[in-house]
MIDOGU-903824 format. One record per atom (N, C-alpha, C, O): x, y, z; residue in one letter. Coordinates in steps of 0.02 Angstrom, whole numbers, padded with zeros to 5 digits, always signed. Layout:
// MIDOGU-903824
XYZA
...
// end
This chain:
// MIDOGU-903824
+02383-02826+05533X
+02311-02826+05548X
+02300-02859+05615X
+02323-02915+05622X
+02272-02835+05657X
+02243-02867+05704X
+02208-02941+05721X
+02181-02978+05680X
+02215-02950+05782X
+02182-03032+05775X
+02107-03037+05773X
+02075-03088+05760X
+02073-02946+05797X
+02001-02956+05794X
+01978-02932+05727X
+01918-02923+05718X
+02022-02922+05678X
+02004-02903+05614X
+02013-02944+05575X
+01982-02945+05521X
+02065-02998+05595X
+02074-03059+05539X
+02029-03112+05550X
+02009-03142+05500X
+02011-03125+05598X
+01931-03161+05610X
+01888-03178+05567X
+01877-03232+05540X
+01853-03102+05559X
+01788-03074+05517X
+01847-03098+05450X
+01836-03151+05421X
+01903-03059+05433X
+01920-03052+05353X
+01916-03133+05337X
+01873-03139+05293X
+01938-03188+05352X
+01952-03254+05375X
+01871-03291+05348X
+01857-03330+05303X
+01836-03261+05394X
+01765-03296+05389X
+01736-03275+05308X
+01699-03307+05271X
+01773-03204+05298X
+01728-03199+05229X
+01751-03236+05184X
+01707-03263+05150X
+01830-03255+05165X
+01863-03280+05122X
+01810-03353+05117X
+01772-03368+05071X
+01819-03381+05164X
+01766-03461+05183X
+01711-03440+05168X
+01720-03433+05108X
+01667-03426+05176X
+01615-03408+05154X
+01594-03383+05069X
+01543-03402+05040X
+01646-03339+05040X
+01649-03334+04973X
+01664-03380+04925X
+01635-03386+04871X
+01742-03435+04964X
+01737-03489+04926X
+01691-03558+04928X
+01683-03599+04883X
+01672-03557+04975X
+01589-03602+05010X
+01553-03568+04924X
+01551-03603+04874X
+01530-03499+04926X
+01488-03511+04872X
+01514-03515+04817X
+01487-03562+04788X
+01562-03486+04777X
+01603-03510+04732X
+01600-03581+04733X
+01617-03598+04676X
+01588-03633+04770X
+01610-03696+04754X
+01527-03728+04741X
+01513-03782+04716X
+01477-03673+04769X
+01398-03715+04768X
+01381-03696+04687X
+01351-03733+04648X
+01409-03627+04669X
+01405-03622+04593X
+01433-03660+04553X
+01404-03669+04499X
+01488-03690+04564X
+01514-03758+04543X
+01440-03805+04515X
+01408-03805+04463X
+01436-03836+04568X
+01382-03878+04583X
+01317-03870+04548X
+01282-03918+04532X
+01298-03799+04535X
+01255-03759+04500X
+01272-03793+04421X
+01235-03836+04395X
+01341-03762+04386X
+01354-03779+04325X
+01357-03863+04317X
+01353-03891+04262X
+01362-03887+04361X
+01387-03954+04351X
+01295-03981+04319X
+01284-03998+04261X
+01239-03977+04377X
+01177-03982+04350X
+01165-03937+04294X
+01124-03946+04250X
+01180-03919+04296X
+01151-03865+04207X
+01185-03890+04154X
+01173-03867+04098X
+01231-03941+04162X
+01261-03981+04103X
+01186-04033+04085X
+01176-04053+04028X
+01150-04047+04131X
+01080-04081+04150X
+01120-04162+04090X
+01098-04177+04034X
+01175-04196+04123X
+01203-04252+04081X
+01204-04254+03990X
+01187-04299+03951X
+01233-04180+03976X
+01249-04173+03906X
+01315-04207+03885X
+01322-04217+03825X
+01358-04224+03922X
+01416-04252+03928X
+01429-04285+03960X
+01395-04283+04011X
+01486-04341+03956X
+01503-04394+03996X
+01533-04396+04056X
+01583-04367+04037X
+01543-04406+04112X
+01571-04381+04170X
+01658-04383+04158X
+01696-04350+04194X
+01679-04427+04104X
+01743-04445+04093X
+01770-04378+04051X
+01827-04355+04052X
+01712-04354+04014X
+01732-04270+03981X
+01749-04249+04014X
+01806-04225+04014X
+01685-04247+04086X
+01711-04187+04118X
+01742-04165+04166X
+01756-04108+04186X
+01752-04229+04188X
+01843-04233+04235X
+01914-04216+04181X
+01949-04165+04181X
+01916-04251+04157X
+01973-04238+04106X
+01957-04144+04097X
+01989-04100+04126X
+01906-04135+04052X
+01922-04049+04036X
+01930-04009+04100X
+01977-03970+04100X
+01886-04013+04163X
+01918-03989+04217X
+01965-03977+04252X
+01984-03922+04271X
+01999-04054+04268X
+02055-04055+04299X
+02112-04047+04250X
+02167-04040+04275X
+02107-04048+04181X
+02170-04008+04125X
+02165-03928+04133X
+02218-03897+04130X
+02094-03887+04144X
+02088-03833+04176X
+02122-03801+04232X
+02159-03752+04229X
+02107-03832+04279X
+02120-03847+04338X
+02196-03832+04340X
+02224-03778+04349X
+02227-03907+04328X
+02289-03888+04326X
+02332-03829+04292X
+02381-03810+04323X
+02318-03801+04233X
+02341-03752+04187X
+02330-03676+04241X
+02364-03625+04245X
+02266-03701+04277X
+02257-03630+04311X
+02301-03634+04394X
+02295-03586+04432X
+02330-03677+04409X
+02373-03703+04460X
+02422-03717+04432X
+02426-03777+04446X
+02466-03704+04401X
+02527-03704+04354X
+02562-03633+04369X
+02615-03649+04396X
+02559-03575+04366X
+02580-03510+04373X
+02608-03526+04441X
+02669-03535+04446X
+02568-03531+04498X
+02586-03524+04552X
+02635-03584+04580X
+02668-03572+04631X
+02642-03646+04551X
+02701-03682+04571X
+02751-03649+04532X
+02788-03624+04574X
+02771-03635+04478X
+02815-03614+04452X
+02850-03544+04477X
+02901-03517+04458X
+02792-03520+04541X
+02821-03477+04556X
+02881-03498+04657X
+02909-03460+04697X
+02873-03556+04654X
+02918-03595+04684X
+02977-03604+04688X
+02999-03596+04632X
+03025-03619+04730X
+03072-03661+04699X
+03089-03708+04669X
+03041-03740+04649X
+03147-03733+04652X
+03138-03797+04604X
+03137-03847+04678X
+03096-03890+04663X
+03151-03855+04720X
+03149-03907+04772X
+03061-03908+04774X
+03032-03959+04756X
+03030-03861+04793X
+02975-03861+04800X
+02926-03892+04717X
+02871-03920+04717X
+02957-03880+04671X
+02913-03883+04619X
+02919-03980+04607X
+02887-04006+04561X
+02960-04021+04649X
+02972-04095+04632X
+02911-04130+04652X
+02875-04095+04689X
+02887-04188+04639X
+02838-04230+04663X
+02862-04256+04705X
+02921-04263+04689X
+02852-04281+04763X
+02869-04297+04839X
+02801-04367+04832X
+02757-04372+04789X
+02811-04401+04876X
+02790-04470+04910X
+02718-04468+04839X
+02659-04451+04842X
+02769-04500+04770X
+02715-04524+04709X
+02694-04565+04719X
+02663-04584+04669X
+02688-04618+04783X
+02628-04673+04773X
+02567-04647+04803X
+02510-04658+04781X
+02582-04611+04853X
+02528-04589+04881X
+02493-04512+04833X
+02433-04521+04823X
+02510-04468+04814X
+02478-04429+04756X
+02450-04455+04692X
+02399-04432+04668X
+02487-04510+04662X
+02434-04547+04611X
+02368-04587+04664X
+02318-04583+04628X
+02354-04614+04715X
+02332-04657+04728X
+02283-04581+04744X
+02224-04592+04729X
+02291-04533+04761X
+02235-04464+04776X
+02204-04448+04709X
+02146-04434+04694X
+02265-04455+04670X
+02235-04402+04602X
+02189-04453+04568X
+02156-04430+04522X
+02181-04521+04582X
+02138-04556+04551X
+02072-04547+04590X
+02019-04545+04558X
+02072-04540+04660X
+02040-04529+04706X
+01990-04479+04656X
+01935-04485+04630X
+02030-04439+04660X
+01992-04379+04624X
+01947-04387+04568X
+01894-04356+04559X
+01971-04431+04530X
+01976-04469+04455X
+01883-04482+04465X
+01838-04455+04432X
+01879-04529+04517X
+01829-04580+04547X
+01753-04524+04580X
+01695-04516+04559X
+01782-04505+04622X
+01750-04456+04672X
+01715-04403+04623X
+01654-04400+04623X
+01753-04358+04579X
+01723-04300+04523X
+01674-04328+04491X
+01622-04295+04491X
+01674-04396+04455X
+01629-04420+04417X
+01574-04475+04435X
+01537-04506+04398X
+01584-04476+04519X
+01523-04473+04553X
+01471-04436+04565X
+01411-04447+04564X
+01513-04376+04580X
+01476-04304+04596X
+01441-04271+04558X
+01406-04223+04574X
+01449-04302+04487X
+01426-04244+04432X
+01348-04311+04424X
+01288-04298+04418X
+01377-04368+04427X
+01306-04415+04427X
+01261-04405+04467X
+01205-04409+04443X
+01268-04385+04556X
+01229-04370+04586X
+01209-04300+04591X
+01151-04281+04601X
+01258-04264+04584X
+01233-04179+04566X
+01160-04179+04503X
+01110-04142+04505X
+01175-04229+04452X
+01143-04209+04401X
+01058-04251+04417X
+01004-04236+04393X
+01073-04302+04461X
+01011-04340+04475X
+00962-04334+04536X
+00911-04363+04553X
+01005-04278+04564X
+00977-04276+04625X
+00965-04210+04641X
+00990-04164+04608X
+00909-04196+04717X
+00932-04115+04721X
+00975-04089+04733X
+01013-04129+04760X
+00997-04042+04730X
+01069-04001+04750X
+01101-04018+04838X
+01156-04032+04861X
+01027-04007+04869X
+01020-04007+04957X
+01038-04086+04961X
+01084-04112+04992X
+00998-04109+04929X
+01007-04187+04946X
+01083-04205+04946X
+01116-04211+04997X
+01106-04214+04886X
+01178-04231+04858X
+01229-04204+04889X
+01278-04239+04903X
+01226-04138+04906X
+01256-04110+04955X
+01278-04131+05020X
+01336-04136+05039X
+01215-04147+05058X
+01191-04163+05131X
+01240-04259+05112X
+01273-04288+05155X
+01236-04270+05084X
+01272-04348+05037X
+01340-04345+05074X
+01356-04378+05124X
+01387-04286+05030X
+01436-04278+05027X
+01462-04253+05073X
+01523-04243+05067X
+01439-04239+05117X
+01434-04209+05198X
+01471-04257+05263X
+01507-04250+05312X
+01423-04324+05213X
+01466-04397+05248X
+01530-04405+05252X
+01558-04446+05289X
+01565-04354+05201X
+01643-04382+05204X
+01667-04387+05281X
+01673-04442+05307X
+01678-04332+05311X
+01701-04308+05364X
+01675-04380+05426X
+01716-04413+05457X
+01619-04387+05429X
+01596-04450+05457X
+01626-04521+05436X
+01627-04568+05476X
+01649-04526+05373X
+01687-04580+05352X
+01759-04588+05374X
+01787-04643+05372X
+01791-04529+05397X
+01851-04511+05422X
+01859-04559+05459X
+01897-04607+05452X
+01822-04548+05499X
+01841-04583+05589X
+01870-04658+05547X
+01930-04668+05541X
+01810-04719+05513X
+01837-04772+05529X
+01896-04790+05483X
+01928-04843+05490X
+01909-04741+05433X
+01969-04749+05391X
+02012-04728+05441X
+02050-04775+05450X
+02025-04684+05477X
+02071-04661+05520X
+02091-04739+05553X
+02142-04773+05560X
+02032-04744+05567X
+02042-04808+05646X
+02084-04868+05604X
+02128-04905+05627X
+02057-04867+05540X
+02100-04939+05507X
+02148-04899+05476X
+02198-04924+05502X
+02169-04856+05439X
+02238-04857+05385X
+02288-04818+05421X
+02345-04813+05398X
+02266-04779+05495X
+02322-04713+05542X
+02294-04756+05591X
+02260-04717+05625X
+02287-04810+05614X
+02271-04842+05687X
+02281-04771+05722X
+02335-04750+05744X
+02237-04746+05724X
+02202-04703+05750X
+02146-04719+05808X
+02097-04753+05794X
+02156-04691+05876X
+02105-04738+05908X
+02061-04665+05944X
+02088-04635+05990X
+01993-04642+05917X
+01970-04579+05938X
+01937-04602+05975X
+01929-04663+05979X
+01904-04553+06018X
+01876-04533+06100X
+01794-04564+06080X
+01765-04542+06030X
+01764-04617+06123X
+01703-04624+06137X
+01650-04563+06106X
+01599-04584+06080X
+01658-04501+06109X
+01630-04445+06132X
+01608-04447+06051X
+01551-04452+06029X
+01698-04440+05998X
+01674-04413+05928X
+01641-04487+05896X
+01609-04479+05843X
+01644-04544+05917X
+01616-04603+05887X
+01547-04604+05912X
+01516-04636+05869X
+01506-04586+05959X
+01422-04566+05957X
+01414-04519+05934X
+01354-04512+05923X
+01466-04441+05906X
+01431-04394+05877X
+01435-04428+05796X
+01387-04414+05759X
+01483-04465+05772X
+01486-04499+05722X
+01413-04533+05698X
+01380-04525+05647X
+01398-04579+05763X
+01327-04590+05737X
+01274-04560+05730X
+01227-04577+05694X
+01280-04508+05767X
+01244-04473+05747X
+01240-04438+05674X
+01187-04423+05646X
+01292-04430+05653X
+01296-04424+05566X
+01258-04452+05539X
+01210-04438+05504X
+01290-04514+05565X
+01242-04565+05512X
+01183-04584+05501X
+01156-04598+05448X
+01155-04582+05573X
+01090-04556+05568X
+01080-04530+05525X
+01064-04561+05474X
+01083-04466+05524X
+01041-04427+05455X
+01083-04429+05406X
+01102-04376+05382X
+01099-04471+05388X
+01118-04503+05314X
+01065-04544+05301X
+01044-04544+05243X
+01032-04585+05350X
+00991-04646+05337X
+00917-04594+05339X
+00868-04617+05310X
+00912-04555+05358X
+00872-04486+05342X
+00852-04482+05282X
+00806-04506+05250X
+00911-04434+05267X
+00919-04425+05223X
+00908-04443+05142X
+00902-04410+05090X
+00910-04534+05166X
+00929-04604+05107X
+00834-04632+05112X
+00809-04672+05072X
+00798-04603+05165X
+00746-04625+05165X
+00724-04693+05125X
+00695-04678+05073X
+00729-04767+05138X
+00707-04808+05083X
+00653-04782+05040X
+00659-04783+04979X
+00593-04756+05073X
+00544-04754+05024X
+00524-04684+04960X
+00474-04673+04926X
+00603-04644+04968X
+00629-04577+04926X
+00685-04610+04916X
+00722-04568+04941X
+00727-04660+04896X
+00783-04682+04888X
+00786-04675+04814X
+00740-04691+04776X
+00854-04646+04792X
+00847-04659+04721X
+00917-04676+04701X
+00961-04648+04732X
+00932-04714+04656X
+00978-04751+04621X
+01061-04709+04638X
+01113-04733+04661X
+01047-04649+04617X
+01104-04587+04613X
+01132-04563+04684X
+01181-04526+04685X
+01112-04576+04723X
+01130-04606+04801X
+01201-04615+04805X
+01252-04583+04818X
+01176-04679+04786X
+01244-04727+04780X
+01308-04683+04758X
+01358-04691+04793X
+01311-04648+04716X
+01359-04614+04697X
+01367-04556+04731X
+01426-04540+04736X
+01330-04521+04755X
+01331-04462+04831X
+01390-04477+04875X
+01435-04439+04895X
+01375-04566+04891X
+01400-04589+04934X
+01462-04621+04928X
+01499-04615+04977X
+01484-04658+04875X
+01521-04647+04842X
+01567-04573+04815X
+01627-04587+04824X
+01564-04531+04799X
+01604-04452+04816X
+01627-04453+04904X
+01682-04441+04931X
+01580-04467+04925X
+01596-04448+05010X
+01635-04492+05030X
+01675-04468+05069X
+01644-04566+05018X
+01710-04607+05010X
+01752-04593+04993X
+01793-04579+05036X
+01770-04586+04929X
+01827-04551+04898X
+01854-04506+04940X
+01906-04525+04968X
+01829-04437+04957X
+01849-04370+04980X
+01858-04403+05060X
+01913-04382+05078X
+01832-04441+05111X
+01877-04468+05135X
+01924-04498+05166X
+01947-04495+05223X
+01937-04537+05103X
+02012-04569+05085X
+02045-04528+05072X
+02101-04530+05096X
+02024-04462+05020X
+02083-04424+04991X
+02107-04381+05045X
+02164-04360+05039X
+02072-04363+05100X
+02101-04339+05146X
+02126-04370+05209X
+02157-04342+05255X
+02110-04423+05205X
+02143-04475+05253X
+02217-04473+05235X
+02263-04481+05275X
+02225-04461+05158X
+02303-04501+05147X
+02339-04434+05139X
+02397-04423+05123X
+02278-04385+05158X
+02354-04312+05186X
+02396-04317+05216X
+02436-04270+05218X
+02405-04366+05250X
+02435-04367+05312X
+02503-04417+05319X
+02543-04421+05365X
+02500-04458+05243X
+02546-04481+05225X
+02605-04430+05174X
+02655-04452+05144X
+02583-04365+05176X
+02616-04321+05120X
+02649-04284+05162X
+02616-04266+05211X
+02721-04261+05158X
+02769-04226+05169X
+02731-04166+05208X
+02698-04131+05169X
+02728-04147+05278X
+02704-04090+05300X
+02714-04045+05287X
+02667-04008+05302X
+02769-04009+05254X
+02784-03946+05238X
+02786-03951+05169X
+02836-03940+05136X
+02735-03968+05147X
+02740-03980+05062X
+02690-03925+05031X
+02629-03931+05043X
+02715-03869+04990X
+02649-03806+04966X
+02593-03847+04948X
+02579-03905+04937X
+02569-03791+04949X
+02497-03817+04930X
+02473-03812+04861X
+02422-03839+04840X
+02525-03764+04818X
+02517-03777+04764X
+02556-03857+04719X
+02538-03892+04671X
+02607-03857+04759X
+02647-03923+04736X
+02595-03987+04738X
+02603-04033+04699X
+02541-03987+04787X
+02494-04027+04808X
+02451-04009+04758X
+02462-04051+04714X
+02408-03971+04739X
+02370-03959+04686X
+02376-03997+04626X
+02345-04045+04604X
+02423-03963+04605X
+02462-03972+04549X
+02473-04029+04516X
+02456-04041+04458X
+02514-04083+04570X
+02520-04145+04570X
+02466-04189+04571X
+02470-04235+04530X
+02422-04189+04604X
+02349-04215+04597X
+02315-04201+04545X
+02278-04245+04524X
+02317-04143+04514X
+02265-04132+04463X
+02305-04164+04406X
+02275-04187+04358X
+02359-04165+04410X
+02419-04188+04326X
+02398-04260+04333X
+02357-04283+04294X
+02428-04302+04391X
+02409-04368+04391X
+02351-04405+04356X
+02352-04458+04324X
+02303-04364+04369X
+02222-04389+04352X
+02223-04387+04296X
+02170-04411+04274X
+02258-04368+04254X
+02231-04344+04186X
+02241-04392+04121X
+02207-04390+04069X
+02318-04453+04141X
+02341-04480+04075X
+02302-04566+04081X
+02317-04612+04043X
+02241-04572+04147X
+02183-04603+04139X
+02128-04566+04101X
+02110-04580+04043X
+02105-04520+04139X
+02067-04474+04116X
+02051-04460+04053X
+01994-04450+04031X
+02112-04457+04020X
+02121-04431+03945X
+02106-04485+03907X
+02076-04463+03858X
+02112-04563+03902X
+02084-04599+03849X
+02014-04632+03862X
+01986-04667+03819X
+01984-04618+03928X
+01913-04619+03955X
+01866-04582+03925X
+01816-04598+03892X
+01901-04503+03947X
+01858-04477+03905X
+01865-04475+03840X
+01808-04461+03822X
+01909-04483+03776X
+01926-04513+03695X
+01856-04558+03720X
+01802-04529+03718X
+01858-04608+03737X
+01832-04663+03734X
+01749-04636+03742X
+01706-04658+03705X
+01742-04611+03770X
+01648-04599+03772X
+01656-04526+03767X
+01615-04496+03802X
+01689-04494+03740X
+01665-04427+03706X
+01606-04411+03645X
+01593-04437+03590X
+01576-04352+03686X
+01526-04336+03627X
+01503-04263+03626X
+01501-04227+03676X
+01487-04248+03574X
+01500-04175+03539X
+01496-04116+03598X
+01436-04113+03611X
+01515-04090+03621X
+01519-04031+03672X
+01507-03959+03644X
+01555-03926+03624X
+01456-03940+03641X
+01449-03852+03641X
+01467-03824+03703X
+01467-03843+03762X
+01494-03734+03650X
+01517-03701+03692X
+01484-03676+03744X
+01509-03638+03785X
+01432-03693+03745X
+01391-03697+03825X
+01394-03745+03876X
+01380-03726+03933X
+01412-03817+03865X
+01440-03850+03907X
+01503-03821+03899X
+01520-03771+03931X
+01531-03844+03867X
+01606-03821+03882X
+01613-03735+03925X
+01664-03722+03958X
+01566-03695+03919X
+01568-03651+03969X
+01559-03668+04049X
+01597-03639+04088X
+01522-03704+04067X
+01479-03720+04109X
+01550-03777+04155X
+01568-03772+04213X
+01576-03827+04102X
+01643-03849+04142X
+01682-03790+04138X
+01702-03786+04196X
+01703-03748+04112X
+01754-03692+04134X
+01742-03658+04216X
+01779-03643+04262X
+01654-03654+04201X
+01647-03599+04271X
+01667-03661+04322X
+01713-03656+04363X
+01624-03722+04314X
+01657-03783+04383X
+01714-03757+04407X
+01721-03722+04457X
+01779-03787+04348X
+01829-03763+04345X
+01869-03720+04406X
+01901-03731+04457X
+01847-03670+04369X
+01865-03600+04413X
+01840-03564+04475X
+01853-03510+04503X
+01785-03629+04488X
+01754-03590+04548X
+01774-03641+04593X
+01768-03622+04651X
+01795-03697+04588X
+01819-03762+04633X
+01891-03730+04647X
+01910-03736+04705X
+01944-03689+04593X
+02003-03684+04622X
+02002-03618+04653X
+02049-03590+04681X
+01918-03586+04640X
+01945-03520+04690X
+01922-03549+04737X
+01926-03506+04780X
+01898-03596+04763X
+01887-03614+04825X
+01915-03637+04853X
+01902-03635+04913X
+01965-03671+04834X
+02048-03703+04859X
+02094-03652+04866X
+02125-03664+04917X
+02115-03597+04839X
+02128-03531+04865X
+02109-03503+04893X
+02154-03478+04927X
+02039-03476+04915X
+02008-03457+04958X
+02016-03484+05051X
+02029-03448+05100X
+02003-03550+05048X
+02021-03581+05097X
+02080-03598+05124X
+02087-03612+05184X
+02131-03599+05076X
+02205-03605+05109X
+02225-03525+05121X
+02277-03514+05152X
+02182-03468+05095X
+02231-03412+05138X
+02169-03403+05201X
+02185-03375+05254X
+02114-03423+05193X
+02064-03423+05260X
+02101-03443+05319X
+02097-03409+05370X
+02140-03500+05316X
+02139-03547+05367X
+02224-03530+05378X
+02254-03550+05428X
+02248-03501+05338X
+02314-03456+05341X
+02317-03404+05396X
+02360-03415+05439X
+02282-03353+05402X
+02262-03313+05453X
+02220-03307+05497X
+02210-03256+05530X
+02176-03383+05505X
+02144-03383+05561X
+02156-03457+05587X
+02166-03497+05542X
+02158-03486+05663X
+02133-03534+05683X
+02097-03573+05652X
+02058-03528+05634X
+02061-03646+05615X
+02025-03672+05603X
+01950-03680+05654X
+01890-03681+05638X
+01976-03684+05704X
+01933-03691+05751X
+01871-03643+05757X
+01812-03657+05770X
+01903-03579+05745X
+01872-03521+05731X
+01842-03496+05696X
+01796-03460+05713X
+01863-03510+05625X
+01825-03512+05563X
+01766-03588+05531X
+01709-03582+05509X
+01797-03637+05537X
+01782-03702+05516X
+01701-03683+05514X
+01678-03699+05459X
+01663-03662+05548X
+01587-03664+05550X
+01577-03632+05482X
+01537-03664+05449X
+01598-03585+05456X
+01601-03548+05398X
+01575-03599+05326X
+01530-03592+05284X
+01638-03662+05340X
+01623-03713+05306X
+01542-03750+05259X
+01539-03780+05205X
+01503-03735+05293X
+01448-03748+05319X
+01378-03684+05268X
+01321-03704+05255X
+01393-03642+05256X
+01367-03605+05227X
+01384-03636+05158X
+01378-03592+05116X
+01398-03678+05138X
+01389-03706+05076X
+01339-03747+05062X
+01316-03753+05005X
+01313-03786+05129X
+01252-03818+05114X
+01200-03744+05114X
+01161-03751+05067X
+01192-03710+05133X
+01142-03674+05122X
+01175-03638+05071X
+01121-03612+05057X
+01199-03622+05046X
+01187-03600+04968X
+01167-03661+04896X
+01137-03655+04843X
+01192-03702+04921X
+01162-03755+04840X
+01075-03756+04865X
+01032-03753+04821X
+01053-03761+04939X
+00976-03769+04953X
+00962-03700+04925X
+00940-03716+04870X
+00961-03649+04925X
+00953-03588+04924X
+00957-03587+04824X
+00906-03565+04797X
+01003-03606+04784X
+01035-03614+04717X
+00960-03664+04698X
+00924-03645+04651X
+00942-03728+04738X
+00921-03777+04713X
+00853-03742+04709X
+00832-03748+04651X
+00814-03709+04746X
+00741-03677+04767X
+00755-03628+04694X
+00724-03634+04641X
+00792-03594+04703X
+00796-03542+04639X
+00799-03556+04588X
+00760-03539+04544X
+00851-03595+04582X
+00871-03608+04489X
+00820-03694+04462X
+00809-03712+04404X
+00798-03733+04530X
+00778-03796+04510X
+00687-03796+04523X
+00637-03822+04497X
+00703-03751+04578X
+00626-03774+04610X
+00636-03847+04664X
+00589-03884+04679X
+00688-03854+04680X
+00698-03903+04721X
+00678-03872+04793X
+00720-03832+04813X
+00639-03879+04825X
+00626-03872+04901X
+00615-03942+04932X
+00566-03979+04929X
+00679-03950+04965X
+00691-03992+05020X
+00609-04001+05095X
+00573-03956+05117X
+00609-04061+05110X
+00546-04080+05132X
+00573-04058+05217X
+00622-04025+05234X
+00528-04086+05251X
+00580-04061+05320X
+00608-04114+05357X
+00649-04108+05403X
+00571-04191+05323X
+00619-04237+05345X
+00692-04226+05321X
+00741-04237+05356X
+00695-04202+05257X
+00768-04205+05225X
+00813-04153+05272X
+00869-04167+05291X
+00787-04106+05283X
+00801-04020+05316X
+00816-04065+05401X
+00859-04041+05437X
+00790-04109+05418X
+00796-04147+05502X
+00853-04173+05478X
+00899-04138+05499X
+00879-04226+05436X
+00917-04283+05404X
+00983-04227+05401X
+01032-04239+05436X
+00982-04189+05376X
+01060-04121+05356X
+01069-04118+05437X
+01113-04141+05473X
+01021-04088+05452X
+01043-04057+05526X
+01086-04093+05557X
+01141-04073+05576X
+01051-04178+05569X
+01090-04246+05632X
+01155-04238+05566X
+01204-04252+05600X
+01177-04227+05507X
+01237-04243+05463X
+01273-04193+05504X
+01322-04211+05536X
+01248-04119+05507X
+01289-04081+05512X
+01317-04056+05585X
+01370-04029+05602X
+01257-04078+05622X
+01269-04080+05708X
+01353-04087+05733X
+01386-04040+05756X
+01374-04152+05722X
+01426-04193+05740X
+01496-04124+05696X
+01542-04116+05736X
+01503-04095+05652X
+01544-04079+05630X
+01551-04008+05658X
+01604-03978+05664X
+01486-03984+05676X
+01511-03908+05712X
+01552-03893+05767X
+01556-03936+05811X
+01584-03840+05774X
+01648-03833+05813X
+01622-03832+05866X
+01609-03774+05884X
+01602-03893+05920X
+01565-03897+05992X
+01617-03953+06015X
+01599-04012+06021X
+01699-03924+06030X
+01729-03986+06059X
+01682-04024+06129X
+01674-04083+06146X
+01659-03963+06155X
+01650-03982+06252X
+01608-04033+06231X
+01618-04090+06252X
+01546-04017+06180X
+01517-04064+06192X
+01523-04118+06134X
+01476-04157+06128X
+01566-04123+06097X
+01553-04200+06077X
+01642-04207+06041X
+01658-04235+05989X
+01683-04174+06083X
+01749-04203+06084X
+01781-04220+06021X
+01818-04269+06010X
+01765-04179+05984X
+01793-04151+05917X
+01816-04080+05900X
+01795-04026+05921X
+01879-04097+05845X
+01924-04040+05854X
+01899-04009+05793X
+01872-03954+05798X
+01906-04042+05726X
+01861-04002+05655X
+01855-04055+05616X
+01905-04088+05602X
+01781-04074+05588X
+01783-04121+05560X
+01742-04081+05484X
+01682-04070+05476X
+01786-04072+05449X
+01732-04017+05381X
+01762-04028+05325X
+01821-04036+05311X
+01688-04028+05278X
+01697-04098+05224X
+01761-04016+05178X
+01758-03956+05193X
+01806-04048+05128X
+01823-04034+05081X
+01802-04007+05013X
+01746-03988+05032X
+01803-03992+04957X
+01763-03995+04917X
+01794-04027+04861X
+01851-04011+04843X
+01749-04085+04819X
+01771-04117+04773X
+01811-04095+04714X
+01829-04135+04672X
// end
């Protein structure tokens, strides 16, 4: 295929799993806190993994080993932490809001970089940085501030750290071996958390974590063959069409319409991360998905 055809094919994959992952987010509020967040990490990421299981096994055995285990448990708890933030602020907040939250990760990068990869970045991306933050404090408005915040912001910590400490993991390591290993780790906490505050689950929640589920790992497939056949640089804006689908999800399915301070507050979040090296001396800074 051509390089001006893999482009466009590239951008759709990102873009499909962008919404695949806002429907996530969708089911996660339509649980509207029927279950404990400790359920629903545990049933997910046992999902999760079972549905990322086929494809390591279709590996070698060198490839199928766990590689640098302090640093993959210290992620998969990451995960542990970060999921059952997300489902607190997903469920308490608007979709746009919580979103625009979690947006911060990428902005949190820089000063984890600077302290745990003495990492020392360019003047240029540390004012577009503040500018993030800016509309975080937007965003956080004191006098619209609400409790479930905290945990927005909290997810956007987590996610990262969890991608900060990519960089401590074997570079040529699949990406299913990475999956895999992260999602197994989380689970033999996970599993007596949730025992511990479990409570009765219908098969409508339990549907509703299935779709999470499955729409978070097609979005982790989606994006690793996106970014497989195209440049990042090129696609990365793609990224980004996920906040406008949960706003778009939130107006529809909630009646949530975002004010235009909040709609100003996304924008200064999302400014700093679009692919504009010349002007603010960044290469790709784009959040992950929990």
């Amino acid at each position: 295929m051509s390089g001006a055809a893999v482009i466009p094919l590239a951008l759709g994959l990102l873009v499909l799993g962008n919404l695949l992952a806002s429907v996530s987010d969708v089911a996660v509020k339509l649980l509207e806190g029927g279950i404990s967040p400790f359920q629903y990490i545990f049933i997910r990421q046992g999902m999760a993994t079972l549905l990322v299981l086929p494809w390591l096994l279709r590996l070698p055995k060198a490839g199928r080993r766990l590689h640098a285990p302090g640093v993959t448990l210290i992620r998969a708890h990451l995960v542990l932490v970060g999921s059952g933030c997300m489902m607190v602020a997903v469920t308490y907040l608007p979709l746009a809001t919580a979103n625009a939250l979690f947006y911060a990760a990428p902005l949190l990068m820089l000063p984890l970089s600077l302290w745990l990869l003495k990492e020392r970045p360019p003047w240029t991306r540390v004012l577009a940085t503040g500018v993030g933050f800016i509309g975080v404090l937007v965003v956080l408005r004191p006098q619209h501030f609400h409790w479930a915040a905290l945990f927005a912001l909290g997810t956007a910590t987590t996610l990262a750290l969890f991608h900060v400490l990519v960089r401590r993991l074997p570079q040529r390591q699949p990406v299913a071996n990475t999956v895999f290993w992260t999602n197994l780790l989380c689970l033999p906490l996970a599993a007596p958390l949730a025992l511990f505050h479990w409570q009765p689950l219908s098969m409508t929640e339990l549907g509703w974590v299935a779709v999470s589920a499955v729409c978070i790992s097609g979005y982790n497939g989606l994006a690793v063959l996106a970014y497989q056949k195209a440049p990042s640089a090129q696609i990365a804006l793609a990224e980004y069409s996920g906040l406008l689908f949960v706003t778009l999800f939130g107006v529809w399915w909630f009646a949530e319409v975002p004010d235009r301070l909040t709609v100003f507050g996304i924008a200064l979040i999302l400014l700093p991360m679009l692919p504009l090296p010349r002007l603010f001396g960044l290469h790709r800074l784009v959040p992950v998905r929990k």
